[in-house]
N, CA and C of each residue as an Amber inpcrd file, in Angstrom:
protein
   516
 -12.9440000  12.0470000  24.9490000 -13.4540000  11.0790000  23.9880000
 -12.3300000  10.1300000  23.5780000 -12.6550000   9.0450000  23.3070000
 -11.6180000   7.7140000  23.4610000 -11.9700000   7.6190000  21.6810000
 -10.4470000   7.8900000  21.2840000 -10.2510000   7.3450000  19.7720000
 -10.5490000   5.7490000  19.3310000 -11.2400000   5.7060000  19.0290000
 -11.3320000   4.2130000  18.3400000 -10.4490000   4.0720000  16.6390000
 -10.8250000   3.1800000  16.3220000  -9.8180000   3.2700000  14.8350000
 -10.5200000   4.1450000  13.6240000 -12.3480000   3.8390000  13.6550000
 -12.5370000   4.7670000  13.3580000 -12.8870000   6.0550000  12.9480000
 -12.7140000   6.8600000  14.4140000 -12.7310000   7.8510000  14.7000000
 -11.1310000   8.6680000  14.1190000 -10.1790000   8.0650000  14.1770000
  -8.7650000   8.2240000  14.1800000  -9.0580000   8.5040000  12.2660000
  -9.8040000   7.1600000  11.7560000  -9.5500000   7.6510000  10.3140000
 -10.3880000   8.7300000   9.5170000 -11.3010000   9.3120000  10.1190000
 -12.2680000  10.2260000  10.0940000 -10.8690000  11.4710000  10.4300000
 -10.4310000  11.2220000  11.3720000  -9.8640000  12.7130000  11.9370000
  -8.6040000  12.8810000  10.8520000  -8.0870000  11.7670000  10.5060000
  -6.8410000  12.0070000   9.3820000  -7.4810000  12.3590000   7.8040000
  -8.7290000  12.1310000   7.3650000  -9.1680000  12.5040000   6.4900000
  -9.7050000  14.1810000   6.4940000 -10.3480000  14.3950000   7.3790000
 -10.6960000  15.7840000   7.9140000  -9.0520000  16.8730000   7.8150000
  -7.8540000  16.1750000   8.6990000  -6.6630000  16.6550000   8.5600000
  -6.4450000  16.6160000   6.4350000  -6.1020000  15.8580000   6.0840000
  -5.8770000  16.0700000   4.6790000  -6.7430000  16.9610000   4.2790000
  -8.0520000  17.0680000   4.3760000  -8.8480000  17.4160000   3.7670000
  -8.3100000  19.2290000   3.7360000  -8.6660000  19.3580000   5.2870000
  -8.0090000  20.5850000   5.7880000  -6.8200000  21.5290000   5.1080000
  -5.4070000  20.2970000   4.9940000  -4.4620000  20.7570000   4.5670000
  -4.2140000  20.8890000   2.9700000  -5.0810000  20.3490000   2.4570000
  -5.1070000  20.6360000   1.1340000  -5.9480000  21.6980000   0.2380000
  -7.1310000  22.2350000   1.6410000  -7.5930000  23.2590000   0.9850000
  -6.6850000  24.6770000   1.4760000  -5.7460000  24.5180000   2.0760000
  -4.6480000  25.6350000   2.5490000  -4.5020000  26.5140000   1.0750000
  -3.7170000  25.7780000   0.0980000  -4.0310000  26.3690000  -1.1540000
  -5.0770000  27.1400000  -2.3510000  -6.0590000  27.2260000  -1.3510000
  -7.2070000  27.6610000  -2.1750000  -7.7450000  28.8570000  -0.9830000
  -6.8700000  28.7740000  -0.0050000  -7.3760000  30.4890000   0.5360000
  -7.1020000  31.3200000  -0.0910000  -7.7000000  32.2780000   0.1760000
  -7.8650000  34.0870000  -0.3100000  -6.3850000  34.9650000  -0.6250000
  -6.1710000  34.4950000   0.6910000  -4.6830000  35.3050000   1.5220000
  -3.6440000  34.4400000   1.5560000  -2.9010000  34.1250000   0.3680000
  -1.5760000  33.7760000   0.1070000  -0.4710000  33.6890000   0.6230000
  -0.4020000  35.0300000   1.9420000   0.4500000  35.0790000   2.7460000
  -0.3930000  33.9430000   4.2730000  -1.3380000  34.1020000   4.5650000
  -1.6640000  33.3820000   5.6270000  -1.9100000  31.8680000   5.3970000
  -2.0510000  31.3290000   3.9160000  -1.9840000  29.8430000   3.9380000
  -0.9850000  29.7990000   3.6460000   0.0260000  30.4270000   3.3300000
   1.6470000  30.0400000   3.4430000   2.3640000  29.5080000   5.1420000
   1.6580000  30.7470000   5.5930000   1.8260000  30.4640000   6.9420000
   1.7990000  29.6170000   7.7110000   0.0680000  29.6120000   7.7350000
  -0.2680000  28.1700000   8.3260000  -0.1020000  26.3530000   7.9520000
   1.1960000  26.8040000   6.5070000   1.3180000  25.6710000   6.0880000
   2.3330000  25.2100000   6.3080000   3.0030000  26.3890000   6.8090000
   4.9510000  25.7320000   7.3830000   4.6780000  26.1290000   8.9320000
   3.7660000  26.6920000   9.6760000   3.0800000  26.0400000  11.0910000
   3.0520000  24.6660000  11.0240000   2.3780000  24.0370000  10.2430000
   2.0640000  22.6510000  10.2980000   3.1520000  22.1050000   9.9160000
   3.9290000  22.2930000   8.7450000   5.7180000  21.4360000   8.5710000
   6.1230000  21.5730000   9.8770000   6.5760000  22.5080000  10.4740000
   6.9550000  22.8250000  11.7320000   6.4880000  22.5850000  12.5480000
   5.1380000  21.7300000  12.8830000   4.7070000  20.8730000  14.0700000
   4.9370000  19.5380000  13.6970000   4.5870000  19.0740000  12.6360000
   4.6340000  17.6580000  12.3740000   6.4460000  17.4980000  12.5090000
   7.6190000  18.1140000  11.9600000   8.6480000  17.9550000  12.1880000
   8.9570000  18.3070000  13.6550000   8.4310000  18.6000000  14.4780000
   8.7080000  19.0330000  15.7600000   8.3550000  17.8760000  16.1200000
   7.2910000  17.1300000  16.1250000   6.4490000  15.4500000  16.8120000
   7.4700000  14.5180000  16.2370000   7.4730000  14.7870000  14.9070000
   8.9380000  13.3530000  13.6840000   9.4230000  13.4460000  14.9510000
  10.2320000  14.3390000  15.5290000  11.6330000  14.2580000  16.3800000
  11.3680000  13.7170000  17.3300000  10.2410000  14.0910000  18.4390000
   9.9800000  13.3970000  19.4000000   9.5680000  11.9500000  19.3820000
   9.0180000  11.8320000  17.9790000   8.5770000  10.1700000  17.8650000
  10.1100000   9.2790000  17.2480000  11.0220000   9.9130000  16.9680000
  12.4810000   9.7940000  16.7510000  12.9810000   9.4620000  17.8850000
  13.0650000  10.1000000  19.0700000  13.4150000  10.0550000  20.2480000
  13.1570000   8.6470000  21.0400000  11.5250000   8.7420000  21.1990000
  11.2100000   7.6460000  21.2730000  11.5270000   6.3460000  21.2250000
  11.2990000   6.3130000  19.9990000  11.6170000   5.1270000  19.2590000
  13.1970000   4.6390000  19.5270000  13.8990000   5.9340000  19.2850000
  15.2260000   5.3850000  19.6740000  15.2450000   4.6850000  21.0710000
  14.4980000   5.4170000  22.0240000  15.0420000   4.9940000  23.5070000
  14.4840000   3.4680000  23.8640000  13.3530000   3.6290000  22.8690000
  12.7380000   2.1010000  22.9630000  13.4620000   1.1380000  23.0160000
  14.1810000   1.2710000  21.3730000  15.7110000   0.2170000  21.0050000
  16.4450000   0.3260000  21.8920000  17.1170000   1.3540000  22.0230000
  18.2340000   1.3040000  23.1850000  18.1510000   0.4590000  24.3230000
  16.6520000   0.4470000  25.0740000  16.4060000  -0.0970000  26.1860000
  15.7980000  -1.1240000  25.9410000  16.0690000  -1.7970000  25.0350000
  15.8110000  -3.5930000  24.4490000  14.0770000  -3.7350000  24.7790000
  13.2540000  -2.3920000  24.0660000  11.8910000  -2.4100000  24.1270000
  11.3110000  -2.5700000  22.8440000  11.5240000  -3.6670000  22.0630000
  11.4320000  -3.6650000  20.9280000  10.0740000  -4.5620000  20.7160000
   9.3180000  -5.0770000  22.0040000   7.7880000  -5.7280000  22.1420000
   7.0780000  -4.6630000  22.2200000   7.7110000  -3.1830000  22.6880000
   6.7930000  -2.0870000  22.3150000   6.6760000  -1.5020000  21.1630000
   7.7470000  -1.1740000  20.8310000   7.6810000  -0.4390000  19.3840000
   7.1020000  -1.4770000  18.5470000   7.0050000  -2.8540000  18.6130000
   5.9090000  -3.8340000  17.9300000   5.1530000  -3.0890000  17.9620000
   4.0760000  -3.2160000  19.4970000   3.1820000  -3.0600000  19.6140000
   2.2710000  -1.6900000  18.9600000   3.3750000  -0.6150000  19.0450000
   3.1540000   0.4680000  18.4190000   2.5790000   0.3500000  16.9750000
   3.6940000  -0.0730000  16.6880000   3.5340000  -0.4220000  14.8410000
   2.3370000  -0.8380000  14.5440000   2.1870000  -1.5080000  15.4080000
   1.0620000  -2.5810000  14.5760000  -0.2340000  -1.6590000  14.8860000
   0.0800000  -1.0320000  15.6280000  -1.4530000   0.1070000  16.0140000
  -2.0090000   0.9870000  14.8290000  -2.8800000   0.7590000  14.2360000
  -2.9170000   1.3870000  12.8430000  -2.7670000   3.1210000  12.9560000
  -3.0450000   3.6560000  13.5510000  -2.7940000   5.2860000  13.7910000
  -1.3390000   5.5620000  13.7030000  -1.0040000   4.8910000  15.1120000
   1.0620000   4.9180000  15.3040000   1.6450000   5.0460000  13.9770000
   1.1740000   3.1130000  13.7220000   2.0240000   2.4310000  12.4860000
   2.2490000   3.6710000  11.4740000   0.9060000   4.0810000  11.1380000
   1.0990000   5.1660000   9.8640000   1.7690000   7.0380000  10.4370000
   1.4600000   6.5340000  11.7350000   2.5130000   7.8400000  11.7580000
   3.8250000   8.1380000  11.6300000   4.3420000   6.3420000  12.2390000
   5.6890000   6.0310000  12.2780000   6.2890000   5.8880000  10.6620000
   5.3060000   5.5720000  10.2600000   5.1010000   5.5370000   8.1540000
   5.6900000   7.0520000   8.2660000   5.1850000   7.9150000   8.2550000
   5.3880000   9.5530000   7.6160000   6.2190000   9.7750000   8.6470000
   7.1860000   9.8410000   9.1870000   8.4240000   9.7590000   9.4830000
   9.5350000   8.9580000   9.5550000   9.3560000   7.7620000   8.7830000
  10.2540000   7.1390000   8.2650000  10.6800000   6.5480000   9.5780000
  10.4330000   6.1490000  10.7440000  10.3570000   5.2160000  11.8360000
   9.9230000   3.9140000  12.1490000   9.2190000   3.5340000  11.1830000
   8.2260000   2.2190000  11.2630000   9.9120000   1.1540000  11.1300000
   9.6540000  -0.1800000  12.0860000  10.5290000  -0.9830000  12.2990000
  10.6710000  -1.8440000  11.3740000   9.6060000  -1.9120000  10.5740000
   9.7420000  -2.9360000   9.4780000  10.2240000  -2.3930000   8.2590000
  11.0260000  -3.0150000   7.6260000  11.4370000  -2.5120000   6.3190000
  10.5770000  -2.8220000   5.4170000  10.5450000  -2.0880000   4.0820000
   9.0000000  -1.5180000   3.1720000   9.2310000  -3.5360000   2.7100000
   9.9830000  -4.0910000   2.4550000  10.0030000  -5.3390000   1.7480000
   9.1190000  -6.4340000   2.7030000   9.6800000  -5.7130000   3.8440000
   8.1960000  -7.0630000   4.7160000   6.7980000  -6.4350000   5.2790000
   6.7210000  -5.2710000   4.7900000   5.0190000  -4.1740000   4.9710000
   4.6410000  -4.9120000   3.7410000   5.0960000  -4.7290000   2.6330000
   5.1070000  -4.9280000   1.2260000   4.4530000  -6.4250000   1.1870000
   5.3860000  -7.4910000   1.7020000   4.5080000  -9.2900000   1.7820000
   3.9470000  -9.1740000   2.6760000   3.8090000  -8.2220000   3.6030000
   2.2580000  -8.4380000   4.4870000   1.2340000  -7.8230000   4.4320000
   1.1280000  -6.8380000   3.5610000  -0.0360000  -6.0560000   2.9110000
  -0.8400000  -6.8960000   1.6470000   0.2510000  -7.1950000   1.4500000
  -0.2520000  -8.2490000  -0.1540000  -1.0970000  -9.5350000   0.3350000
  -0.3200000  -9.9940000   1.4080000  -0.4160000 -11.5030000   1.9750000
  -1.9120000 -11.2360000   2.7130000  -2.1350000 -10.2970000   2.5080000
  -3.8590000  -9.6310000   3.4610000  -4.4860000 -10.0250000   3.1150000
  -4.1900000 -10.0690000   0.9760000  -5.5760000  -9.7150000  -0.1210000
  -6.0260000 -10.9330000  -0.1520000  -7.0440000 -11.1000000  -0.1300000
  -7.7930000 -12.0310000  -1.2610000  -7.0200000 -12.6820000  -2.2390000
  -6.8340000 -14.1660000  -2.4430000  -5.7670000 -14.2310000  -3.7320000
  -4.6950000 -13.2140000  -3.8170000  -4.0240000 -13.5110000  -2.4950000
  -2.8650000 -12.7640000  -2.3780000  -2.3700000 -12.6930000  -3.3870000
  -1.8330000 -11.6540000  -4.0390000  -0.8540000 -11.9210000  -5.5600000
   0.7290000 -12.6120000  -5.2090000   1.6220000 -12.7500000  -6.2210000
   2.5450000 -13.0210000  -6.1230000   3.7330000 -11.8250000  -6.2020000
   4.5960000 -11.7430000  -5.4190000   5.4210000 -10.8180000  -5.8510000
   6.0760000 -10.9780000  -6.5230000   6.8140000 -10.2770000  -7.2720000
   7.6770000 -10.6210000  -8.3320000   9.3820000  -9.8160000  -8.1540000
   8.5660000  -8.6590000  -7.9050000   9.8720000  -7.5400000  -7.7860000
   9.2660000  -6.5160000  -6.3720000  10.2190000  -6.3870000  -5.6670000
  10.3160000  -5.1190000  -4.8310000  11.4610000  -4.6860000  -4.4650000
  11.6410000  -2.9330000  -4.6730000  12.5430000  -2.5300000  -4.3690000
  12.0500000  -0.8730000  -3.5740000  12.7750000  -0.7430000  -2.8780000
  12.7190000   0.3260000  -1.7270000  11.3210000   1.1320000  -2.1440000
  10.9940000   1.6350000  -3.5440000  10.0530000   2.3520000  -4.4450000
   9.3030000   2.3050000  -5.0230000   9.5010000   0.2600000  -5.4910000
   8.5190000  -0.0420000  -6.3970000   8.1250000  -1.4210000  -5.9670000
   7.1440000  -1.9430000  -6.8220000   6.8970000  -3.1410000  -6.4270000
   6.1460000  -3.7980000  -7.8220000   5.9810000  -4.7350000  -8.1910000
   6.1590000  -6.1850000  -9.3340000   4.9540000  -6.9980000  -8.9480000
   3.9240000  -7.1990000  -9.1340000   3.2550000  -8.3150000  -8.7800000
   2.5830000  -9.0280000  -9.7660000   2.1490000  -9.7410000  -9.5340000
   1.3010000 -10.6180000 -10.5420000  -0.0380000 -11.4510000 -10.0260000
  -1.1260000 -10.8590000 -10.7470000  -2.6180000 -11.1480000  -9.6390000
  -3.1760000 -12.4710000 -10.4300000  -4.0750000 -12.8600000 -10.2530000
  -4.8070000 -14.0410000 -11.1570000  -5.2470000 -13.2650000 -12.2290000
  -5.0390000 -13.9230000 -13.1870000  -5.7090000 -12.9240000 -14.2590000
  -7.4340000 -13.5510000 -14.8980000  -7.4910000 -12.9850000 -15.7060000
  -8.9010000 -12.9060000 -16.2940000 -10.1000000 -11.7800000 -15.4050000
 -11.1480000 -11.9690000 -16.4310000 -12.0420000 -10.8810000 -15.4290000
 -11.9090000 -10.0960000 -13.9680000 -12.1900000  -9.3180000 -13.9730000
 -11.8840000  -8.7920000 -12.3910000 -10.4600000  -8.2320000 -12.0070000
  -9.5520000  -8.3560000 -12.8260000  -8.2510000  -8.3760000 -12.3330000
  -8.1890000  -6.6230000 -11.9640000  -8.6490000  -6.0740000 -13.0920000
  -8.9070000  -4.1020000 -12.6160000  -8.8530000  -4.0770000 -11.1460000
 -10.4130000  -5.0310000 -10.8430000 -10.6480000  -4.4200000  -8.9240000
  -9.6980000  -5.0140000  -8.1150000  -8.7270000  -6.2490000  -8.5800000
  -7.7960000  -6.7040000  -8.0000000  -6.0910000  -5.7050000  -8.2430000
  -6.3340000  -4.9550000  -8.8930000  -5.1620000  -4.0090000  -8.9780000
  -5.4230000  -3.1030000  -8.0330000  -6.6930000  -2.6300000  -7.9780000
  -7.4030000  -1.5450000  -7.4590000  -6.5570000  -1.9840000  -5.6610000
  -7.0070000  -3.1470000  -5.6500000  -7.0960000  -3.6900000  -4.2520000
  -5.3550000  -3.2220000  -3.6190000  -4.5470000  -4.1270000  -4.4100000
  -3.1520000  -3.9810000  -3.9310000  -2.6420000  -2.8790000  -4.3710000
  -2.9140000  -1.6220000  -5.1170000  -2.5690000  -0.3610000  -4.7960000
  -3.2840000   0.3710000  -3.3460000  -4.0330000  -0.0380000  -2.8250000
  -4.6030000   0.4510000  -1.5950000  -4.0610000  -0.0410000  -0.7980000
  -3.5910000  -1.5860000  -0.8350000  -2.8840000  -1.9490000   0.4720000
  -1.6190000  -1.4790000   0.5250000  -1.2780000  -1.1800000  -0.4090000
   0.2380000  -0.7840000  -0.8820000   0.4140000   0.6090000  -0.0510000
  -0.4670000   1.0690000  -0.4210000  -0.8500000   2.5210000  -0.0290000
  -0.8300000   2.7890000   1.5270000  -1.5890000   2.2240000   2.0600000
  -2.1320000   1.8400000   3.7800000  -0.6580000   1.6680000   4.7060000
   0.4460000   0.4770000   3.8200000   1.0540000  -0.2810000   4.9010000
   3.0770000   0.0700000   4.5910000   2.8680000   0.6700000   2.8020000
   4.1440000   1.0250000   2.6490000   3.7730000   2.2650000   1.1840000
   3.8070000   3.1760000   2.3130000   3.1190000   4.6810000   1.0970000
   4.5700000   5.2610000   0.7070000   5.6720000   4.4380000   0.8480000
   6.7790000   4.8560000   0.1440000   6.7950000   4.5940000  -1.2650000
   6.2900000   3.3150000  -1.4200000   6.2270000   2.6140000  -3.0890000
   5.6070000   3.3140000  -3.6770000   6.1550000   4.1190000  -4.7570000
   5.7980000   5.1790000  -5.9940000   5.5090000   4.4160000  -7.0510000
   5.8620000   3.2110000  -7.5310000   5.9090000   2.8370000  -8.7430000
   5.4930000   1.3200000  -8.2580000   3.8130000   1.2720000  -8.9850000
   2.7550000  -0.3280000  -8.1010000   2.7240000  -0.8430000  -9.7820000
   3.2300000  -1.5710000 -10.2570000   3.2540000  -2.3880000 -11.4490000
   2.5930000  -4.0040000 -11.2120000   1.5690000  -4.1380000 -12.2670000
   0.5380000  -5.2270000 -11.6790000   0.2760000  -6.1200000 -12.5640000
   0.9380000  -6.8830000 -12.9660000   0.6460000  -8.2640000 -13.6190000
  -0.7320000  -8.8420000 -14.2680000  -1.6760000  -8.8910000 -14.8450000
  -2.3850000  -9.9360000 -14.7630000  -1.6770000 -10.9800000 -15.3050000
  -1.5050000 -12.1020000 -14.1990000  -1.8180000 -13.8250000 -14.6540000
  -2.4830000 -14.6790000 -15.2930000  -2.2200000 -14.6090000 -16.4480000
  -3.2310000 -14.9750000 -17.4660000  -3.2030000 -16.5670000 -18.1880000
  -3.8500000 -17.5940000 -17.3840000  -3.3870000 -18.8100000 -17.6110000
  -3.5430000 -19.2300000 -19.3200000  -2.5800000 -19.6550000 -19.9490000
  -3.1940000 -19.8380000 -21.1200000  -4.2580000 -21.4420000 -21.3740000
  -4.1660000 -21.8740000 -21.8610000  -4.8160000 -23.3020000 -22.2330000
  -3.6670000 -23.2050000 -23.8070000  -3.4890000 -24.4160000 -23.7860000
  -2.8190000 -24.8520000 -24.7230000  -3.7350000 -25.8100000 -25.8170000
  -3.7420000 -25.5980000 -26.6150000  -4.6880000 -26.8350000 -27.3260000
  -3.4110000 -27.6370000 -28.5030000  -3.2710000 -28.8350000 -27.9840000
  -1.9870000 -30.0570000 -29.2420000  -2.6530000 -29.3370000 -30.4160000
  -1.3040000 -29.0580000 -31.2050000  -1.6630000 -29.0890000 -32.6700000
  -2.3450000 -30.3070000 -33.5520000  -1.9940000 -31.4970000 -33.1640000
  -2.3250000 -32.9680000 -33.4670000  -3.8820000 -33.1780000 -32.9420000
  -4.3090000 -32.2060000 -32.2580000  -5.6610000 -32.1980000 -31.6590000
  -6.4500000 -31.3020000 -32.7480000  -6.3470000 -30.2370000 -32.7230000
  -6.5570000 -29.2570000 -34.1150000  -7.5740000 -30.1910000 -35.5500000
  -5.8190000 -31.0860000 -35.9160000  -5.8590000 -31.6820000 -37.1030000
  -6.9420000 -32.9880000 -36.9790000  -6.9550000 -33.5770000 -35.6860000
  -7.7780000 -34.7230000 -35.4410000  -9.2670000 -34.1450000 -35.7790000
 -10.1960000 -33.1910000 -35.1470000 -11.3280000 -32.5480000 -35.4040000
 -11.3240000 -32.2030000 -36.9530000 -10.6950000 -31.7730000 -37.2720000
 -10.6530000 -31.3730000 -38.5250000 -10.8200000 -32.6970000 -39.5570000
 -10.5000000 -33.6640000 -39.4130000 -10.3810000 -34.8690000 -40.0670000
 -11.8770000 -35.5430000 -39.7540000 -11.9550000 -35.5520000 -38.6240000
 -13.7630000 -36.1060000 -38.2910000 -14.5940000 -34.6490000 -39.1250000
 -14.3800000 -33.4580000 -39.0280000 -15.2740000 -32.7050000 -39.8390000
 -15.7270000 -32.9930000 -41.6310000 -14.2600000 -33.6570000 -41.6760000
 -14.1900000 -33.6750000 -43.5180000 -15.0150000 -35.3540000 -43.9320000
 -14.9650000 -36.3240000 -42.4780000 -15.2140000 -37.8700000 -43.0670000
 -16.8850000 -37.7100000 -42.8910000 -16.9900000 -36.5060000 -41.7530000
 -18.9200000 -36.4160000 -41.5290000 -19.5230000 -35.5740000 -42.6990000
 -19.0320000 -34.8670000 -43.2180000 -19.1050000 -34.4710000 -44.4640000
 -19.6100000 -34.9530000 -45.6170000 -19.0580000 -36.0280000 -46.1220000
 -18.5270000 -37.2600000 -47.2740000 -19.2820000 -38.5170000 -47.0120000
């Protein structure tokens, strides 16, 4: 059966799903087990996808390891081993640069990230939004801090006093 994208995200949800009910078996000693089985495979693959990757660079194959990256399965595998070619600061403006009313960045650093969305109504599902992309393209960033942009309107004080003066002469 030929993975499509998604089939791939079905099977990584099923995997979480899996590995998180490890903790809620019976037998304490056997989901211990089968839970550093799995550290111990996924760090066994890190290395080989380490390998990889290195020999890629080495051998000036760096249109592959693109190509890799950009493969959404790879990309995020190369994510959870800390292999992905792009550094989190340009996942970071190209996850954002995805959204809708891309926000603005403000701050990013290796962990966190600063933005600032349009503000008024809606801005919640627009936070909602760039913690998911955040999530998807650089699941290193622990700390998603989100702006609303909140345009003010200014109204002249001399404007104020003008209305106020037509209120008192319609008056009288």
């Amino acid at each position: 059966m030929s993975w499509d994208d998604e089939h791939a995200r079905r099977q990584v949800a099923l995997a979480e799903d899996l590995l998180s009910g490890l903790d809620a078996l019976p037998d304490g000693a056997a989901a211990a087990r089968a839970a550093e089985t799995v550290e111990t495979l996924v760090g066994l693959y890190g290395e080989c996808l380490a390998r990889i990757t290195a020999r890629l660079a080495e051998h000036g194959h760096g249109d592959a390891l693109r190509a890799l990256a950009d493969d959404e399965l790879v990309g995020h595998l190369l994510l959870v081993h800390d292999l992905h070619p792009d550094p989190v600061e340009t996942r970071v403006r190209d996850a954002l640069a995805a959204l809708p009313n891309s926000p603005e960045v403000l701050e990013v650093t290796t962990t966190a990230v600063r933005v600032r969305v349009a503000g008024g109504c809606g801005s919640g599902g627009a936070e909602q939004a760039v913690r998911e992309a955040l999530a998807a393209r650089a699941p290193e960033i622990e700390d998603v801090r989100v702006d609303a942009g909140t345009e003010e309107t200014l109204i002249p004080v001399d404007a104020l006093f003008r209305n106020r003066a037509r209120v008192g002469q319609g008056a009288g």
